[in-house]
Structures are given as structure tokens and as C-alpha cells.
C-alpha positions in Angstrom: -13.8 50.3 101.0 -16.9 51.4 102.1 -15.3 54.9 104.1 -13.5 55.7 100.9 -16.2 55.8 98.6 -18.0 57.6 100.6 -15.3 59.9 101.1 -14.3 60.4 97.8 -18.6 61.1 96.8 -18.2 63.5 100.0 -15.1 65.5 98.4 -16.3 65.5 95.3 -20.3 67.1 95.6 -18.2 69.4 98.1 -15.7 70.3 95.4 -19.1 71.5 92.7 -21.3 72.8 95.8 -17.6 75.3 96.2 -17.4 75.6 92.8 -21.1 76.2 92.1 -21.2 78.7 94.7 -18.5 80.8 92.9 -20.0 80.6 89.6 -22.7 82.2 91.1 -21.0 84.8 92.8 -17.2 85.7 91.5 -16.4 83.6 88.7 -19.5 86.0 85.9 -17.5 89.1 87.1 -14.2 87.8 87.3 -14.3 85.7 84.2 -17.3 87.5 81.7 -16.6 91.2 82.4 -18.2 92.6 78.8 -20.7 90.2 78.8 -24.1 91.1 80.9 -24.7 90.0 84.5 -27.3 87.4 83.3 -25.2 86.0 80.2 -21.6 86.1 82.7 -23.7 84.1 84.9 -25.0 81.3 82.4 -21.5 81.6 81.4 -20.3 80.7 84.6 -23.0 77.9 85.1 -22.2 76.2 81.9 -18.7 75.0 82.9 -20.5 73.9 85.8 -23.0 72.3 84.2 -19.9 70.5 81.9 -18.5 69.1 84.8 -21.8 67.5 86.0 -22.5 66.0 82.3 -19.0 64.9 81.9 -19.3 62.9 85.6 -20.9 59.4 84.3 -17.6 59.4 81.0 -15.1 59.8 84.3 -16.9 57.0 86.4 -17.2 54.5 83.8 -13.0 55.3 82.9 -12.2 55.5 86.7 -14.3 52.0 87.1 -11.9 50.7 84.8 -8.5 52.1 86.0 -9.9 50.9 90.0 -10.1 47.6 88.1 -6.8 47.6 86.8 -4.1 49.8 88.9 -6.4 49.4 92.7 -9.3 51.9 94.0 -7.6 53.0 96.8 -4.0 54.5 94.1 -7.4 55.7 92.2 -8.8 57.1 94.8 -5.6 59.1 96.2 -5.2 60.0 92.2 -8.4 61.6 91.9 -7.9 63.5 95.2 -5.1 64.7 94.0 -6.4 65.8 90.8 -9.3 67.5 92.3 -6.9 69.7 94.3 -5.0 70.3 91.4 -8.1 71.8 89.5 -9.0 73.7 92.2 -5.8 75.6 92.3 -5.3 75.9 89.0 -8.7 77.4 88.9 -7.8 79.9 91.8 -4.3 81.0 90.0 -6.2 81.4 86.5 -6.3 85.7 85.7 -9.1 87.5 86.0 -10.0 89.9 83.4 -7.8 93.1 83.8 -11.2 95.4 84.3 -12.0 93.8 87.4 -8.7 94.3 88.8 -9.3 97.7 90.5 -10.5 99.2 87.2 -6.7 99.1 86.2 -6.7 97.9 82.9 -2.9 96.5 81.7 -2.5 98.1 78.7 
């Protein structure tokens, strides 16, 4: 039990340390092209920050589900879900200016 929690902790800080690093770097461009470098990039750190905030509601709801349905089905679950997220994220559209400078219309 032991090597899956620590697992799971692993995956997880490796999943915002990914996701942290793009807010940093793509996601102001890709995501807040009208807005300013410096507002697209606390733009881009808020969901981040969300995610972190939101992390002790899903722990104390996951504590309960690992009670009820088994940590190890939870733990497959959530590993599931984070890889879920993560592609969703990566299939989401970027703004049509930063395609090429191509705009769609």
C-alpha cells in the first residue's frame, strides 16, 4: 500500500510540475493571445493555482471513495483521470492568432 501511495503522490506533483511548466511557457500565448504577456501569464497560473487549492476537497472525497469502493480501484481511477485531463488539455484549440498568424475567419 505503501508503493502506491507513493506512486500515485509521484504522478500527481509530476502531472502540476508538467503542467506548471506550460503555464509558464505555452499555455499565456496559446490560451491569452489579446491579453498582455504578464496578465496571459497570471492567467495561466491561476488554473494552476485552482488545481493546487482544489487538492485537500479531492483528498478528503477520494478518502472516502478508498473507504468505500478499495484504494487500489481508486487509485487506477484517478490515474486514469489524470491522463484523461492531460489529453483533453493537449487536444483543447489554441486561439486562431497563434496558429501561424492565420486567423479562421
Amino acid at each position: 500500500m505503501l508503493a502506491s501511495a507513493f506512486v500515485g503522490t509521484t504522478i500527481e506533483w509530476y502531472d502540476f510540475f508538467l503542467y506548471g511548466t506550460a503555464s509558464a511557457l505555452i499555455f499565456s500565448t496559446q490560451f491569452f493571445p489579446q491579453a498582455s504577456p504578464l496578465a496571459g501569464t497570471v492567467a495561466s497560473f491561476a488554473t494552476l493555482a485552482v488545481g493546487i487549492v482544489v487538492r485537500p476537497l479531492g483528498g478528503i472525497i477520494a478518502g472516502h471513495l478508498g473507504d468505500r469502493i478499495g484504494r487500489k480501484s481508486l487509485l487506477v481511477a484517478s490515474l486514469l483521470l489524470m491522463g484523461w485531463r492531460r489529453r483533453s488539455s493537449a487536444c483543447c484549440p489554441s486561439s486562431p492568432r497563434s496558429a501561424g498568424g492565420r486567423s479562421s475567419g
